[in-house]
Backbone and ligand atoms as CSV (ligand in chain L), in Angstrom:
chain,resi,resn,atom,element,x,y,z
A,1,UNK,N,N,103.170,151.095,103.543
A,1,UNK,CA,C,102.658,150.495,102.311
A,1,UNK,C,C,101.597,151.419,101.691
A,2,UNK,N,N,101.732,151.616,100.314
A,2,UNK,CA,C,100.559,151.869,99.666
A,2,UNK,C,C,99.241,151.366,99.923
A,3,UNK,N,N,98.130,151.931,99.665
A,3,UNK,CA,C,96.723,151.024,99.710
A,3,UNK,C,C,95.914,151.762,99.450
A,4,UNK,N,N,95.253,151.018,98.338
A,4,UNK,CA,C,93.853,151.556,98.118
A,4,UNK,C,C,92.584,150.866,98.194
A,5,UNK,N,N,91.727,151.673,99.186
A,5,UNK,CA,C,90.261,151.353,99.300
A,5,UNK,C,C,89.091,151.428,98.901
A,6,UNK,N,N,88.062,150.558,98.600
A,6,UNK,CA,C,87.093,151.489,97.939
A,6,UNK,C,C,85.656,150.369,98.659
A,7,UNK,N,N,84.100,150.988,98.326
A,7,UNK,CA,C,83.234,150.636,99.145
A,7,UNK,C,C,82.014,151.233,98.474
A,8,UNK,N,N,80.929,150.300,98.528
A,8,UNK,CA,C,79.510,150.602,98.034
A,8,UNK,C,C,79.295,150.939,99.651
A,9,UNK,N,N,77.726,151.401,99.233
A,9,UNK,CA,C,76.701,151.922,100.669
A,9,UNK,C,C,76.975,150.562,102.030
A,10,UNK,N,N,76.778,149.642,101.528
A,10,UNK,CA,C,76.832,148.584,102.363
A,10,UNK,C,C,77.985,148.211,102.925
A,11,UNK,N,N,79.228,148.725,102.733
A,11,UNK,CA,C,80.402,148.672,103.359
A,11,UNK,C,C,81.194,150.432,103.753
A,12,UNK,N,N,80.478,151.041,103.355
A,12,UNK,CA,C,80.821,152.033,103.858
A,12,UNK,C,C,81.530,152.630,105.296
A,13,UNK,N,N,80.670,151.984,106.200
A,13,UNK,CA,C,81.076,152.224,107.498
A,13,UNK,C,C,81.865,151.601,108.112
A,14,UNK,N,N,82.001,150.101,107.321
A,14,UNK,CA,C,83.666,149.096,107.735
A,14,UNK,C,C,84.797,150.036,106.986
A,15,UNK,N,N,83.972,150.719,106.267
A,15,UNK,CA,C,85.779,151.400,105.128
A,15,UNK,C,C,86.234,152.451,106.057
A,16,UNK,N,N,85.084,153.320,107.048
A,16,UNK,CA,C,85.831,153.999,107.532
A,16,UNK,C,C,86.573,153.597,108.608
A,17,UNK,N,N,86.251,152.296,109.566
A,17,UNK,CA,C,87.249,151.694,110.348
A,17,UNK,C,C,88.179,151.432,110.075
A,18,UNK,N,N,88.588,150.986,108.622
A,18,UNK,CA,C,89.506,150.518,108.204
A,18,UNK,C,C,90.184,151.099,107.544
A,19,UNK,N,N,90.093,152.549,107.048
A,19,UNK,CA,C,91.002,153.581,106.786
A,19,UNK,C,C,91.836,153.978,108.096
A,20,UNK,N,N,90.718,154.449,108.901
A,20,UNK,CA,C,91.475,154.656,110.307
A,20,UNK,C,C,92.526,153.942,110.586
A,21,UNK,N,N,92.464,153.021,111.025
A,21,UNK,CA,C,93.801,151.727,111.509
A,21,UNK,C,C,94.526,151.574,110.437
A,22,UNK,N,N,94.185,151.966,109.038
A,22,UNK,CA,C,95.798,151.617,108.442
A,22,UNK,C,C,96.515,153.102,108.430
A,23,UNK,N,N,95.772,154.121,108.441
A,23,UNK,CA,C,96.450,155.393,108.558
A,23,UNK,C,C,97.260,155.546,110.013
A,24,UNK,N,N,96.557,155.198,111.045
A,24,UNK,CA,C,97.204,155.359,112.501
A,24,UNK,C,C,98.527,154.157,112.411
A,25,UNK,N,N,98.346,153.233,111.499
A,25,UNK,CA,C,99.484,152.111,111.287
A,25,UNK,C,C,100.451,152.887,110.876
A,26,UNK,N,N,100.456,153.928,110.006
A,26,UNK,CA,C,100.887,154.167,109.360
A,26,UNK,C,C,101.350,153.916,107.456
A,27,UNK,N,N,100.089,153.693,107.247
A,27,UNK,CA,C,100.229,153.639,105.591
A,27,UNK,C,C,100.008,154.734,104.944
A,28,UNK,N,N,100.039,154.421,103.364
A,28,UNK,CA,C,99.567,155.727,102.657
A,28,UNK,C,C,98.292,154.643,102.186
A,29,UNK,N,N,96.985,155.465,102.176
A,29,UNK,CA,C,95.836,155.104,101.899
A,29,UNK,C,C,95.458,155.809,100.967
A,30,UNK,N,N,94.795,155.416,99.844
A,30,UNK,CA,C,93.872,156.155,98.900
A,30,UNK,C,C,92.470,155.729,98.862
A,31,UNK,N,N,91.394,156.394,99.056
A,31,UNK,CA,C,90.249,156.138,99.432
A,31,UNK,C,C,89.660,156.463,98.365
A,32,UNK,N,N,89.164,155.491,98.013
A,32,UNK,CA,C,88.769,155.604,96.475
A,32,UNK,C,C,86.565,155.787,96.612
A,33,UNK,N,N,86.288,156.392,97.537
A,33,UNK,CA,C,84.672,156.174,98.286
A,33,UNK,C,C,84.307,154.610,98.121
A,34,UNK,N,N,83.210,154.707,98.205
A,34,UNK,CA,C,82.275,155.748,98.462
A,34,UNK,C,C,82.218,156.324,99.113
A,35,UNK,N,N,81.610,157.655,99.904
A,35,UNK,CA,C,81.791,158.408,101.147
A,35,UNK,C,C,80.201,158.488,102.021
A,36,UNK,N,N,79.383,157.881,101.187
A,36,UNK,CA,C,77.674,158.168,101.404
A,36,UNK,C,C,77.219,156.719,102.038
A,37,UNK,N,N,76.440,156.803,102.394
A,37,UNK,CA,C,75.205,155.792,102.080
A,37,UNK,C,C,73.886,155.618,101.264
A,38,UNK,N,N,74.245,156.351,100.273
A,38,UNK,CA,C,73.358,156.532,99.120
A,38,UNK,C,C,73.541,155.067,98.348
A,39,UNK,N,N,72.702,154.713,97.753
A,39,UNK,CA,C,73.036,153.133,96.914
A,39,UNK,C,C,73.676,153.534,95.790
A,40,UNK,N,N,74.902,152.895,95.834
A,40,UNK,CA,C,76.093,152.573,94.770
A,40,UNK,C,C,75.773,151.374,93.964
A,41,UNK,N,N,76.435,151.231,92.774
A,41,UNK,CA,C,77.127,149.784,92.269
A,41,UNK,C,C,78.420,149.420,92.397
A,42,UNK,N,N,78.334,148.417,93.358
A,42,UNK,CA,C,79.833,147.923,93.670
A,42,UNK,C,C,80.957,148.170,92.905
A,43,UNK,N,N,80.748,147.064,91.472
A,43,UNK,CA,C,81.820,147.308,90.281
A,43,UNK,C,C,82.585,148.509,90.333
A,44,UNK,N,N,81.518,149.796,90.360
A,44,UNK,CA,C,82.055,151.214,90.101
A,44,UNK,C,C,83.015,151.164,91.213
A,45,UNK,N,N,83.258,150.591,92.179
A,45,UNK,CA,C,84.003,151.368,93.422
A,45,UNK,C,C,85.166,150.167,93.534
A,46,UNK,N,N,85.003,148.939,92.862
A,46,UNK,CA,C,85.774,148.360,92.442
A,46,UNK,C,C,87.201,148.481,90.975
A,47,UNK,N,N,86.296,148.925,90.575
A,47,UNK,CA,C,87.379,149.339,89.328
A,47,UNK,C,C,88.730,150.610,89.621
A,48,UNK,N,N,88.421,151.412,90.230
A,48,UNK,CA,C,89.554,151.945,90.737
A,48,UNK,C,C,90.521,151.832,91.794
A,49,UNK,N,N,90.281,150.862,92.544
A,49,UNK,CA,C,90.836,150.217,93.578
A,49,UNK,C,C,91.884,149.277,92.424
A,50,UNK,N,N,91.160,148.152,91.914
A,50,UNK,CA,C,91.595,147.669,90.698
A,50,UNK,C,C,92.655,148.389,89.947
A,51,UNK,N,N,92.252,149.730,89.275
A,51,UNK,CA,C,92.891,150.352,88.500
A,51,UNK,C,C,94.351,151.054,89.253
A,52,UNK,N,N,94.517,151.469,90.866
A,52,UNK,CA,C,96.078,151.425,91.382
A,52,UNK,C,C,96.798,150.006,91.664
A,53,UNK,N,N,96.113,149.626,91.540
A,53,UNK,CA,C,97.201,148.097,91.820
A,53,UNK,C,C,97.878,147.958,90.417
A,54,UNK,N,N,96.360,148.041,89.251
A,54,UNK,CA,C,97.809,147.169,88.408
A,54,UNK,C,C,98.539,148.503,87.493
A,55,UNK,N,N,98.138,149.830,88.121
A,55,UNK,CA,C,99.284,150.709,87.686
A,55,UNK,C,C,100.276,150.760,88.513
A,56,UNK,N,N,100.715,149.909,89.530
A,56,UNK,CA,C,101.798,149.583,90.697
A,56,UNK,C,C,101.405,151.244,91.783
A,57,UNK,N,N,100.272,151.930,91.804
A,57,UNK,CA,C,100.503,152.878,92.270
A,57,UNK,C,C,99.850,152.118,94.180
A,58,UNK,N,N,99.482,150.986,94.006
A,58,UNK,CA,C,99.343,150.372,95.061
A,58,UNK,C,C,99.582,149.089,94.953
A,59,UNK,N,N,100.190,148.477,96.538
A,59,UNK,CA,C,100.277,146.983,96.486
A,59,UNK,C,C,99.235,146.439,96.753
A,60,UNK,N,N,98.542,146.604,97.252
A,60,UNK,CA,C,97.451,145.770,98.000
A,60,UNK,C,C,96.073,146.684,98.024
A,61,UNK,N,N,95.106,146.038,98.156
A,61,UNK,CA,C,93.596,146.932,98.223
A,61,UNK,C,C,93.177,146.279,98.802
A,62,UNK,N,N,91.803,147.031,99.380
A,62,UNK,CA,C,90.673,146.512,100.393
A,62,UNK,C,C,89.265,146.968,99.997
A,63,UNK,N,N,88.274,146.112,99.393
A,63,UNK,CA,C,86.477,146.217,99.121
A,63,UNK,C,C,86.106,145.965,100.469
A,64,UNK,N,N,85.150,146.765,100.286
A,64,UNK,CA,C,84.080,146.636,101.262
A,64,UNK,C,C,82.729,146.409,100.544
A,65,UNK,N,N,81.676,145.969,100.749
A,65,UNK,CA,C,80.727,146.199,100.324
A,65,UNK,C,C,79.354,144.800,101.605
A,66,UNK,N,N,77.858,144.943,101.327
A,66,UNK,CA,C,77.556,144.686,102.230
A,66,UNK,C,C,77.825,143.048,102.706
A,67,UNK,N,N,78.261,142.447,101.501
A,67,UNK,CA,C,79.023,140.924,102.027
A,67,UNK,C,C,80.302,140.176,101.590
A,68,UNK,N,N,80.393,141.345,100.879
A,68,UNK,CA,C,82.396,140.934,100.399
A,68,UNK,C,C,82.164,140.747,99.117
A,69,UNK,N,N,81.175,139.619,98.930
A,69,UNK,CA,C,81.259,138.394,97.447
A,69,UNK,C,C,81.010,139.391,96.004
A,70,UNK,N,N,79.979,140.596,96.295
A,70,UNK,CA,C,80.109,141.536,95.019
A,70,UNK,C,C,81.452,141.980,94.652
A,71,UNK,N,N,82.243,142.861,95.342
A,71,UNK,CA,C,83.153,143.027,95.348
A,71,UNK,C,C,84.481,142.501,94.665
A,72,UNK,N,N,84.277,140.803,95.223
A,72,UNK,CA,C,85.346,140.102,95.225
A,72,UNK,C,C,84.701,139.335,93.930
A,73,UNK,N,N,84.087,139.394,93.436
A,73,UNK,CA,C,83.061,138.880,92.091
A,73,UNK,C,C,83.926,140.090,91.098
A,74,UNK,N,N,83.664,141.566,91.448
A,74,UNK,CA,C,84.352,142.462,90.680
A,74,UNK,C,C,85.789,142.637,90.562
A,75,UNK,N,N,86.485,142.123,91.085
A,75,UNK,CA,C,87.904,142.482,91.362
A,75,UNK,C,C,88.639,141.474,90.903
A,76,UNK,N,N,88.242,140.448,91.225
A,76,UNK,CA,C,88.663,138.507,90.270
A,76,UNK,C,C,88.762,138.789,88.535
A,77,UNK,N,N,87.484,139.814,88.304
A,77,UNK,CA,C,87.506,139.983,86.847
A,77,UNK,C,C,88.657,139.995,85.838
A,78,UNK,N,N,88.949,140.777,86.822
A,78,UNK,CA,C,90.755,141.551,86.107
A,78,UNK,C,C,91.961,140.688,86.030
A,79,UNK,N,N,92.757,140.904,85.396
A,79,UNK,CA,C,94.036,139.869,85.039
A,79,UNK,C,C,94.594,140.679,86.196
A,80,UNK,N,N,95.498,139.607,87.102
A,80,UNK,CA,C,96.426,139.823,87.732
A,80,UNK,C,C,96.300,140.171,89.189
A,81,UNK,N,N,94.502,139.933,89.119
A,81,UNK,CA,C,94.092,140.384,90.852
A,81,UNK,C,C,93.672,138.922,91.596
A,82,UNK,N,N,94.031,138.902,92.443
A,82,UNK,CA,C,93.594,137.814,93.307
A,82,UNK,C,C,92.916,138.439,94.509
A,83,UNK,N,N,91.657,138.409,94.962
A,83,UNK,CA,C,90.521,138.763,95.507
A,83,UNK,C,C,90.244,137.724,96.390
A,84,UNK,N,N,90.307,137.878,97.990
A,84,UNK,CA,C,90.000,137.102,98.685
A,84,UNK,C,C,88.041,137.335,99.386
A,85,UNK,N,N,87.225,136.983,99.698
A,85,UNK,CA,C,86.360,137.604,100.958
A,85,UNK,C,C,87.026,136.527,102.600
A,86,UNK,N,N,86.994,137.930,103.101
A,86,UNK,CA,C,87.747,137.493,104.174
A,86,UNK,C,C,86.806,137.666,105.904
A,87,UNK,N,N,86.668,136.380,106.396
A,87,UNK,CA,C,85.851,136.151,107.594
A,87,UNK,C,C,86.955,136.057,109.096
A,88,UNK,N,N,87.863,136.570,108.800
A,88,UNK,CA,C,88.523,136.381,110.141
A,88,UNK,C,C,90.249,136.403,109.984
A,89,UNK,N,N,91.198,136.094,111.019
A,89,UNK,CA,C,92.435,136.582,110.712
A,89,UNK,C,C,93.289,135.445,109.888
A,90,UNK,N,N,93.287,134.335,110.268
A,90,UNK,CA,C,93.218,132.957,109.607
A,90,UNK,C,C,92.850,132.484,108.291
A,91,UNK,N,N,92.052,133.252,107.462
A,91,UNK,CA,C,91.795,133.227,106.489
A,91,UNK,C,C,92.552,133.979,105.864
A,92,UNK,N,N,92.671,135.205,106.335
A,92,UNK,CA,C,93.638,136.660,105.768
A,92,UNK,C,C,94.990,136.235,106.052
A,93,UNK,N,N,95.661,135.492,106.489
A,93,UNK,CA,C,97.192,134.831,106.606
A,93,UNK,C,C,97.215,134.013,105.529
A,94,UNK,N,N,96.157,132.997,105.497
A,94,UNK,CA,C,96.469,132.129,104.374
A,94,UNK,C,C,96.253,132.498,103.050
A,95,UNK,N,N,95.382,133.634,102.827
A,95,UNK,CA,C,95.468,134.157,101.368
A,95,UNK,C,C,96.275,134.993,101.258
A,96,UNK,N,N,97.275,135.458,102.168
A,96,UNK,CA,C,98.406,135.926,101.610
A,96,UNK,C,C,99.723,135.126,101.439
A,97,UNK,N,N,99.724,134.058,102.287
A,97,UNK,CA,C,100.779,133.239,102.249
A,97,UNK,C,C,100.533,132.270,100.898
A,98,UNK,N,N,99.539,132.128,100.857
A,98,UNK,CA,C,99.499,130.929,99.374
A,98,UNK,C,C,98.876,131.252,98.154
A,99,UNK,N,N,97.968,132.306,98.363
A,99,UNK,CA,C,97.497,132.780,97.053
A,99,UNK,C,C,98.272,133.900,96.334
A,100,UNK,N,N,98.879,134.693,97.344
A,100,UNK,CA,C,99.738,136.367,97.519
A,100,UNK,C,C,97.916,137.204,96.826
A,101,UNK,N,N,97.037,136.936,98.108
A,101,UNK,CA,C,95.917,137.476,97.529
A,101,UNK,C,C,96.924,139.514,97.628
A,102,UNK,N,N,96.207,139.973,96.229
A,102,UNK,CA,C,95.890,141.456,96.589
A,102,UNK,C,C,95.227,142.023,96.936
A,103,UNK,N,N,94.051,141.841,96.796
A,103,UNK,CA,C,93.031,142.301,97.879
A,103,UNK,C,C,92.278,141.385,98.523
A,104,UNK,N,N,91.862,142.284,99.283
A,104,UNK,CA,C,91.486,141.745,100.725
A,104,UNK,C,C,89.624,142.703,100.523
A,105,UNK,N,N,88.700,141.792,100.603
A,105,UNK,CA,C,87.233,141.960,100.509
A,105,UNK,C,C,86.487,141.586,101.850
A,106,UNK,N,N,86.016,142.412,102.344
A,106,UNK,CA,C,84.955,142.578,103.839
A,106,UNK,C,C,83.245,143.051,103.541
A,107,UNK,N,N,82.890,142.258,104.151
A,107,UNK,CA,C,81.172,142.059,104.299
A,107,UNK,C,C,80.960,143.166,105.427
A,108,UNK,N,N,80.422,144.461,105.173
A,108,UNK,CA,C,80.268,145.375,106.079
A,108,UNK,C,C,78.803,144.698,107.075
A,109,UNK,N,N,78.390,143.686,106.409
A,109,UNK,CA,C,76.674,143.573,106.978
A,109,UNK,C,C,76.604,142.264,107.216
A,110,UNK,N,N,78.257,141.445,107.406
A,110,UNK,CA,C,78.488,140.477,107.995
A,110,UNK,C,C,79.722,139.837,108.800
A,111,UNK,N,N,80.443,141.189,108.807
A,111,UNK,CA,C,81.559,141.040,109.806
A,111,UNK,C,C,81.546,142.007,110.675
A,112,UNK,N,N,81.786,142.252,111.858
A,112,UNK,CA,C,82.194,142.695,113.402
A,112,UNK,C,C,83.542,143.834,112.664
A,113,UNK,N,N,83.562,144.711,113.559
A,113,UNK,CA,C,84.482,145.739,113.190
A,113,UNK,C,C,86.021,145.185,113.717
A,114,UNK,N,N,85.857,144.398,114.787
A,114,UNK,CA,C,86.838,143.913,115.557
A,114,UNK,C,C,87.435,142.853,114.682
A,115,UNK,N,N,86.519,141.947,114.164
A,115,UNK,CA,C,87.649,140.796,113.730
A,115,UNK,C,C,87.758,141.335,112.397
A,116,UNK,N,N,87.682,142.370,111.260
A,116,UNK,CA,C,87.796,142.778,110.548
A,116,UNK,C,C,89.556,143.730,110.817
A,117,UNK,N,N,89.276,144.019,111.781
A,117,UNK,CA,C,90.466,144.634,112.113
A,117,UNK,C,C,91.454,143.530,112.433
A,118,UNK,N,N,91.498,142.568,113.285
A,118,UNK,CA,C,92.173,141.645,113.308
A,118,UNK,C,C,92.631,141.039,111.680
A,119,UNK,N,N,91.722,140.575,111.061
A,119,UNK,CA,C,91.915,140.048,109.464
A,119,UNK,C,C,92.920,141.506,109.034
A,120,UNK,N,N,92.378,142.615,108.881
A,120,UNK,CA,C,93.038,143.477,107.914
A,120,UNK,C,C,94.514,143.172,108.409
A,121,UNK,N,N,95.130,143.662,109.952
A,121,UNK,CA,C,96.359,143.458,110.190
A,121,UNK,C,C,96.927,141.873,109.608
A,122,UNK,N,N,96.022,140.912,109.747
A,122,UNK,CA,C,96.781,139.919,109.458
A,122,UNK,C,C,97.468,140.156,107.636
A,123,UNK,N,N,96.396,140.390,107.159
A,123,UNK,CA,C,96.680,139.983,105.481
A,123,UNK,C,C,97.964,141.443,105.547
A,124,UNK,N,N,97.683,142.363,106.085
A,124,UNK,CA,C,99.207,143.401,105.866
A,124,UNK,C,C,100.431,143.256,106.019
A,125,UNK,N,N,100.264,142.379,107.158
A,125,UNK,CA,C,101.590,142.152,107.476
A,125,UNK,C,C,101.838,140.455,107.406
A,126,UNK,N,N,101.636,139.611,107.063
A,126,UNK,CA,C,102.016,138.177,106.152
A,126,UNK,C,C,102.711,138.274,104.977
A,127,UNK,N,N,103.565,137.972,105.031
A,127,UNK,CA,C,104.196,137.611,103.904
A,127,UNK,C,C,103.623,136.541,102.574
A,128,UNK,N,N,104.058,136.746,101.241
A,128,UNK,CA,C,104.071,135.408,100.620
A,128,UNK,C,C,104.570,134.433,100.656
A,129,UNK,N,N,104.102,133.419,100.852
A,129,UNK,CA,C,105.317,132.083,100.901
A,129,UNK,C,C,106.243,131.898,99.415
A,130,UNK,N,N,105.970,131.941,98.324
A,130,UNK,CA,C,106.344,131.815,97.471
A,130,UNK,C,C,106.317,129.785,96.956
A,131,UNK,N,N,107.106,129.388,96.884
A,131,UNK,CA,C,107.521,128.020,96.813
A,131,UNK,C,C,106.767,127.290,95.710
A,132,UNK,N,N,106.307,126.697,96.083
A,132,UNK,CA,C,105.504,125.547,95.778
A,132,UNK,C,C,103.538,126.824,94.962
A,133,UNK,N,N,103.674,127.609,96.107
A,133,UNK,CA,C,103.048,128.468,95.687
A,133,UNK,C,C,102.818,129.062,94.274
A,134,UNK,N,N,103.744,128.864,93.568
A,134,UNK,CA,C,104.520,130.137,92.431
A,134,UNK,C,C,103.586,129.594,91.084
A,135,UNK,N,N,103.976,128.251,91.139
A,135,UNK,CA,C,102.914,127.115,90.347
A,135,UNK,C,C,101.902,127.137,90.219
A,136,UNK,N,N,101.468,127.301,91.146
A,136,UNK,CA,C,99.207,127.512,91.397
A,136,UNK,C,C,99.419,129.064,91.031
A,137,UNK,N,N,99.683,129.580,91.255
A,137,UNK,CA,C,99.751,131.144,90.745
A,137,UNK,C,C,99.986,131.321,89.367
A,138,UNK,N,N,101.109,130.985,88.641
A,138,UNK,CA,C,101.023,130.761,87.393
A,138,UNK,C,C,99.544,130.339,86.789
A,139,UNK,N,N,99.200,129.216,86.717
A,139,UNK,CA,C,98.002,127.961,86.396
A,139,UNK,C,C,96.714,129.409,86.370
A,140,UNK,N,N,96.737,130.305,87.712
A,140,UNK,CA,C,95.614,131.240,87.690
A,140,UNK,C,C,95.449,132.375,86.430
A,141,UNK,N,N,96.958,132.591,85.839
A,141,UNK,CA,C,96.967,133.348,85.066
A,141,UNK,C,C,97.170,132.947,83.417
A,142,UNK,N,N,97.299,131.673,83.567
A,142,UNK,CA,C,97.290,131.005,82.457
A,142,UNK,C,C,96.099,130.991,81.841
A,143,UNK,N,N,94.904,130.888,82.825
A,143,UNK,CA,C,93.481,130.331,82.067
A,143,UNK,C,C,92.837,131.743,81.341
L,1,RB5,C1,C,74.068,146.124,98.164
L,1,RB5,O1,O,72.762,146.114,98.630
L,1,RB5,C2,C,74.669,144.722,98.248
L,1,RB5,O2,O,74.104,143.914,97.284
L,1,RB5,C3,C,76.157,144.814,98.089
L,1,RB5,O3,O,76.677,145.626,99.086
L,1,RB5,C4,C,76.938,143.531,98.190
L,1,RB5,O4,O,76.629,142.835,99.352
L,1,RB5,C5,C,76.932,142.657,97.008
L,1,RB5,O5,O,77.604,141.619,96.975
C-alpha cells in the first residue's frame, strides 16, 4: 500500500517507529517530516499528507503529533478526509470498518510505541465494511 506520513516535533519519534514497521511490512511510504525536533506547526505537516491522499497518490495516511487531536483537528478540515485519533488496536479496526477512516492520528506524548504499533497494523489491514456504513458516510460529506 501507498502511505503517507507526516509529524510536528511532538510526534516525531512515534513517526520514526512507524515508518519503520510499515517499510519492513512492506509498503511504499512517503515521509512527508518533520525530521527534527525543532517546534513545528502541525497544520504545515498536515497538509501534505492531506494533499497525497486526495491526489490518489496515497490511500491512507498517518499524523503524528504530541496528542493526535492537532493533527486530526487539521486533517478533518479537508473534504473527503476522515481523521481518526487513535488509542489502541480496537479503535483502529473500528474506524476503518465503519467510518473507512483515512487517516490514522497518534499522540507521540501519549501513546506507548507498542500499542501504537499494534493500532497502526490494525487500521492497515481492516477492511471497510461498507453496508449500512455507506449512508453515514455520505451524511459526512453532505454537510
Ligand atoms: C506541540 O507542542 C503540541 O501542541 C502538538 O504536538 C499537538 O499535541 C497538538 O495537538
Amino acid at each position: 500500500m501507498d502511505i503517507a506520513i507526516g509529524a510536528d516535533h511532538g510526534g516525531v519519534e512515534l513517526k520514526r517507529a512507524l515508518v519503520e514497521a510499515m517499510r519492513a511490512a512492506g509498503h511504499v511510504v512517503m515521509d512527508c517530516g518533520t525530521d527534527g525536533t525543532a517546534s513545528v506547526d502541525y497544520p504545515d505537516f498536515a497538509a501534505p499528507v492531506v494533499a497525497r491522499i486526495t491526489a490518489g497518490q496515497a490511500q491512507l495516511g498517518i499524523l503524528v503529533c504530541g496528542s493526535g487531536i492537532g493533527m486530526c483537528m487539521a486533517a478533518n478540515r479537508h473534504a473527503g478526509i476522515r481523521a481518526a485519533v487513535l488509542h489502541n488496536a480496537t479503535e483502529a479496526r473500528l474506524t476503518r470498518a465503519h467510518n473507512n477512516a483515512n487517516i490514522a492520528c497518534f499522540g507521540g506524548r501519549t501513546t506507548g510505541v507498542e500499542v501504537a504499533l499494534d493500532a497502526l497494523h490494525a487500521f492497515l489491514t481492516t477492511p471497510y465494511d461498507g453496508g449500512r456504513h455507506d449512508r453515514r458516510i455520505a451524511k459526512l460529506d453532505a454537510r
